[in-house]
C-alpha positions in Angstrom: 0.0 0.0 0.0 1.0 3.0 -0.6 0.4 4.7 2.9 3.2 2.2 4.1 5.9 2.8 1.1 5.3 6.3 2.4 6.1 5.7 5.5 9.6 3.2 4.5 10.9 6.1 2.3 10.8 8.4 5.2 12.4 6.0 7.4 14.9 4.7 4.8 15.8 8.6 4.5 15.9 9.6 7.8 18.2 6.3 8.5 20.3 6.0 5.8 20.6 9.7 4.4 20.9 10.8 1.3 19.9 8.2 -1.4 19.4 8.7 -5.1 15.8 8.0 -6.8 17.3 5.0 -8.2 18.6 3.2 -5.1 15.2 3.7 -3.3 12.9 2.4 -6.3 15.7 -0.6 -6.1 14.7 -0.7 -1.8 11.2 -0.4 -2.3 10.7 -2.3 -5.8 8.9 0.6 -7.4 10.0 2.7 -10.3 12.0 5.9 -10.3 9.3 7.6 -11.8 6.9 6.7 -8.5 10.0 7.2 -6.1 9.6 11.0 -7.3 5.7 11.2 -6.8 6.0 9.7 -3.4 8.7 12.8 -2.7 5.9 15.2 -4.0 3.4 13.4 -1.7 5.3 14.1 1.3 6.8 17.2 0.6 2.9 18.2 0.7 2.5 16.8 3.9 4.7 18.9 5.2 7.4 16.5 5.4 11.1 18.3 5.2 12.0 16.0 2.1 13.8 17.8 -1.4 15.7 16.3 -3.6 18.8 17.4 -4.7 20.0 17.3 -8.8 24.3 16.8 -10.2 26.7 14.4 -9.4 26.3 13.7 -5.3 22.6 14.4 -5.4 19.7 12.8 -4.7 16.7 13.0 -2.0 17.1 13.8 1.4 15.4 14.8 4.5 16.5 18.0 6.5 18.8 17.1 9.8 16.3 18.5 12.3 13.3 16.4 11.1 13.1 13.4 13.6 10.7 10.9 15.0 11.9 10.6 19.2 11.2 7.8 21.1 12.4 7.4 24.8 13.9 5.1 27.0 16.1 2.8 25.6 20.1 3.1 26.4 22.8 3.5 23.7 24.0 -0.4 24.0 20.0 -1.7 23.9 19.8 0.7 20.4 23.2 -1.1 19.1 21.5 -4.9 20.2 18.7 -3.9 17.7 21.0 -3.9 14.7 22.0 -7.6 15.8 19.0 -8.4 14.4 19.0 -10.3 10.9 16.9 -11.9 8.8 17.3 -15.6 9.2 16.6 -17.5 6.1 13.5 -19.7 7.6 11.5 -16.1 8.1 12.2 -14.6 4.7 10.6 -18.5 4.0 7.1 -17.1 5.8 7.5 -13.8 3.6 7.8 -11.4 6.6 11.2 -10.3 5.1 10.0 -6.5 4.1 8.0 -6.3 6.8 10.4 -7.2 9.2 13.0 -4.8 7.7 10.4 -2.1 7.7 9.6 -2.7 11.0 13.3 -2.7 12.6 13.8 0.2 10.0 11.0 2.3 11.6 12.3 1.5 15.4 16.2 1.9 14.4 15.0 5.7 12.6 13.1 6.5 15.9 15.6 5.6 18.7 18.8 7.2 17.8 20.1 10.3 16.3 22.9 8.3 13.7 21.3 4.9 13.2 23.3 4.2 9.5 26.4 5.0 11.5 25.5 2.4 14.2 24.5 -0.3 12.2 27.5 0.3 10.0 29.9 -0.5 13.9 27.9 -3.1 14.9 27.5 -4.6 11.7 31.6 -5.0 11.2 31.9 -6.4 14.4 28.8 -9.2 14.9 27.9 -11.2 12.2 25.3 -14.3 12.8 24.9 -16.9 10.2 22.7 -19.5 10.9 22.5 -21.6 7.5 23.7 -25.1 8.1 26.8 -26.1 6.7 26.7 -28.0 3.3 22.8 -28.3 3.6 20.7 -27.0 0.6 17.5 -25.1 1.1 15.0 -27.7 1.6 11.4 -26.7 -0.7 8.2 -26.0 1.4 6.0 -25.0 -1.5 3.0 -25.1 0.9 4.9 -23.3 3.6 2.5 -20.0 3.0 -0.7 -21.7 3.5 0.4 -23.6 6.4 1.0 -20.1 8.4 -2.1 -18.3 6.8 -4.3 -21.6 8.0 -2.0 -21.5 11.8 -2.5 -17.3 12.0 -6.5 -17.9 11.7 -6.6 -20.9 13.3 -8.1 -22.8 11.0 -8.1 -26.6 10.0 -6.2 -28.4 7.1 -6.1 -30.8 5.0 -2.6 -32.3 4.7 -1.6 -34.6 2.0 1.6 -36.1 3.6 5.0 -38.3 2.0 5.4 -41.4 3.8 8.4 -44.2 3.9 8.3 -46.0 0.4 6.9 -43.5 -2.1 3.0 -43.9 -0.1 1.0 -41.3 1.1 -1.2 -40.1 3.6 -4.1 -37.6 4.0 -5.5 -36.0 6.9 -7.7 -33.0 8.6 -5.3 -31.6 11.2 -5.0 -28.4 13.8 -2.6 -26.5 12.9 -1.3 -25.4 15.9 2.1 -23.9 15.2 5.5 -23.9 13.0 9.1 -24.6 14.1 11.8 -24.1 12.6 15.1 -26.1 13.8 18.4 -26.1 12.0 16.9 -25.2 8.9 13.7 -27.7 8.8 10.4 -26.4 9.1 8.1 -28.7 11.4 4.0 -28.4 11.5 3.2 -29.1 15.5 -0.7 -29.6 15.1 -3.2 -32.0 16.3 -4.8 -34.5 14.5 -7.6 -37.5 15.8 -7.3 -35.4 19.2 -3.3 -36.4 19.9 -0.4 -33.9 19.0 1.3 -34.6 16.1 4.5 -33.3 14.4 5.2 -33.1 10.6 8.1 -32.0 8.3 7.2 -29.0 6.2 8.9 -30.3 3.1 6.9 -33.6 2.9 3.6 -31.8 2.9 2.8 -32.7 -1.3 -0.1 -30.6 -0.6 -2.1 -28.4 1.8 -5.5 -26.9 1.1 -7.5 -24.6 4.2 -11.0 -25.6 4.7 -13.6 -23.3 6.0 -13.6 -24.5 9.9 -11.8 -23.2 12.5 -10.5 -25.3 15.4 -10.6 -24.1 19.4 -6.5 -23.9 20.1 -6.3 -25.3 23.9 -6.0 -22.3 26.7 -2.9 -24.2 28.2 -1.2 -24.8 25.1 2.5 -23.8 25.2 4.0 -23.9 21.5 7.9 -24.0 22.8 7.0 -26.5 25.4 5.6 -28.8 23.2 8.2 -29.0 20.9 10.8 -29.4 23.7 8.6 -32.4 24.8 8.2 -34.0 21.6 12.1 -33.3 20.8 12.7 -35.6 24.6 10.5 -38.1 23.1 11.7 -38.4 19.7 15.9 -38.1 20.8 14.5 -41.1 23.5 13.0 -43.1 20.9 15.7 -43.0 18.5 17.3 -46.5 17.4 19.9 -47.7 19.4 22.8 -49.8 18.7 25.7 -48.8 21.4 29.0 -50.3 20.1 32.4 -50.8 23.0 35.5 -49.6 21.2 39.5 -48.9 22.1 40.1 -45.8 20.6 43.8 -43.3 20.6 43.8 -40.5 22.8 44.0 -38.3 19.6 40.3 -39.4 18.2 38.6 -38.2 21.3 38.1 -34.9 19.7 36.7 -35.7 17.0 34.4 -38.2 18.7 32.8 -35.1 20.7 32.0 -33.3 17.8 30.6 -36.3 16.0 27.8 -37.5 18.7 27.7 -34.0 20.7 26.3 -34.4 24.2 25.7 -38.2 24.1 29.4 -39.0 24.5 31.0 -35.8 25.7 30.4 -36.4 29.5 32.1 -40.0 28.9 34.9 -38.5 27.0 35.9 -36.4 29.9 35.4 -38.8 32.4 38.4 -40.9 30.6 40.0 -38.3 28.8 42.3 -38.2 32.4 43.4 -41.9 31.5 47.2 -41.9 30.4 47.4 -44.7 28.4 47.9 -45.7 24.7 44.2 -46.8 24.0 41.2 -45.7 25.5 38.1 -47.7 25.9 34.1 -46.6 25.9 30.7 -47.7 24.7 29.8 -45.1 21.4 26.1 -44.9 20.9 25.2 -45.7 17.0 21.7 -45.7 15.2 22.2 -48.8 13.5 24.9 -51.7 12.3 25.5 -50.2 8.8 25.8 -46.8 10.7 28.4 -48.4 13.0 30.4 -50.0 10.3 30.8 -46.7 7.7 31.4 -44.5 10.6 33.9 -46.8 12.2 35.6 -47.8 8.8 36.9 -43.6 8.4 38.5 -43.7 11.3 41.1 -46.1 10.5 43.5 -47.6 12.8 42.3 -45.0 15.4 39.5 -46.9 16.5 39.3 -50.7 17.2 35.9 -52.5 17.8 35.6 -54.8 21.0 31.2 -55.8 20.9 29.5 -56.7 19.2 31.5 -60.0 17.3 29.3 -59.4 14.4 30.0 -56.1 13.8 33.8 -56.9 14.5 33.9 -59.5 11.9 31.9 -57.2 9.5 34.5 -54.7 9.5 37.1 -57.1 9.5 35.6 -58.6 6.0 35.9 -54.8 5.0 39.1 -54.1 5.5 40.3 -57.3 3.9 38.4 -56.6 0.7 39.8 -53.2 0.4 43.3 -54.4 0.7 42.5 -57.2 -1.9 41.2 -54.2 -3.9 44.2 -52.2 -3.9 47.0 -54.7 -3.9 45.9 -55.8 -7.5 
């Protein structure tokens, strides 16, 4: 609407300074030619806007003309411009909105916002994009949220194991986002259910609306369900020797489940080290063991033992031709 491009050329002005007709129709996705009409508009408003023509020119707001808001401190001002735009939010399409928003509050609480964001900015960077992950697809992302915002029910046409498929009327309760992967928490046949995003082949809103529960808590719900599903995870633990110099490596491999081992023998001054690694499966066991080489020696289980052992000697068989 217009009322609100208004409103983000004064703030992208009164942040940024000077900018040329160009760049803002760029910011704001709008032609030159309506970059120059908005500048009219609020020139008749009384707003202290002009542009400026030559090399170095461009439109501009006078110094003195400021929005003023109270009450926050210089380093609470600086912690705004910490804020990013992770890549799971720009998936919802709150992206310009979120940057208008931030822009309107950054304009409003300081006196050299551009100049802030520009020290804070070389100093914090966050990244939160997985490493060597692409973006997974949620085609139905959008209409997910619209149906969770009104709270309204869905029909879900879900990917299951083996190319089948499922389809069900669901409460849509709320997204989550975790390392990347959306997750639909909802309820469906009266139990709370959790779904990937990107498996959802298709997602159409029907006209009824669902009561959300008065003691539903979205975060702790996922943090129960995330228990439950870590607890129900396959199990296949595997006892091991391993050389002092692995132990690194096998932290940052299984995280939490084997750290407090690892320091509890880490202490031990001795050639080998032994402990029990917690694996999903066998074949999980075997390719994961197999990297490390002569680092690592397997104690139990026999089977998976001799497995490796046929391994290794059909490698060498391999490579001594």
């Amino acid at each position: 609407m217009r009322a609100d491009r208004l409103l983000s050329l004064l703030m992208i002005l009164q942040t940024e300074g000077r900018k040329t007709a160009q760049e803002l129709a760029e910011e704001l996705e709008v032609s030159e030619r309506t970059i120059y009409r908005d500048i009219d508009a609020l020139s008749f408003a009384g707003v202290p806007v002009y542009a400026v023509r030559g090399p170095g020119g461009g439109c501009d707001l006078l110094n003195s003309y400021r929005v003023s808001l109270t009450g926050l401190k210089e380093d609470e001002i600086q912690a705004l411009f910490m804020l990013r735009l992770p890549a799971p939010l720009a998936q919802l399409g709150v992206s310009q909105k979120l940057k208008t928003a931030l822009l309107k509050l950054t304009a409003a609480l300081s006196s050299t916002p551009h100049r802030q964001e520009q020290w804070v900015s070389q100093r914090i960077h966050v990244d939160v994009v997985p490493w060597f992950q692409p973006e997974e697809s949620v085609p139905h992302l959008g209409t997910i949220h619209q149906a969770v915002c009104q709270d309204r029910r869905i029909q879900l046409t879900y990917q299951l194991h083996f190319e089948a498929r499922a389809t069900w009327l669901v409460d849509p309760y709320g997204l989550v986002t975790k390392a990347g992967v959306w997750y639909l928490v909802c309820s469906r046949e009266g139990k709370i259910r959790v779904y990937q995003v990107a498996k959802i082949l298709d997602a159409k809103i029907s006209d009824d609306h669902f009561d959300r529960p008065e003691d539903f808590d979205l975060a702790a719900c996922w943090n129960t369900w995330c228990i439950e599903a870590e607890q129900g995870r396959p199990h296949y633990p595997v006892k091991v020797r391993v050389v002092p110099e692995l132990l690194p490596h096998l932290q940052r491999f299984f995280g939490d489940s084997v750290r407090e081992l690892v320091r509890k023998v880490e202490s031990q001054d001795e050639e080998w080290i032994t402990l029990t690694l917690p694996f999903e499966t066998f074949f999980a066991a075997r390719g994961r063991i197999l990297g490390y080489g002569r680092a690592i020696e397997v104690l139990e289980p026999e089977a998976l033992r001799l497995s490796i052992m046929d391994f290794a000697s059909q490698i060498t068989t391999l490579y001594s031709d």
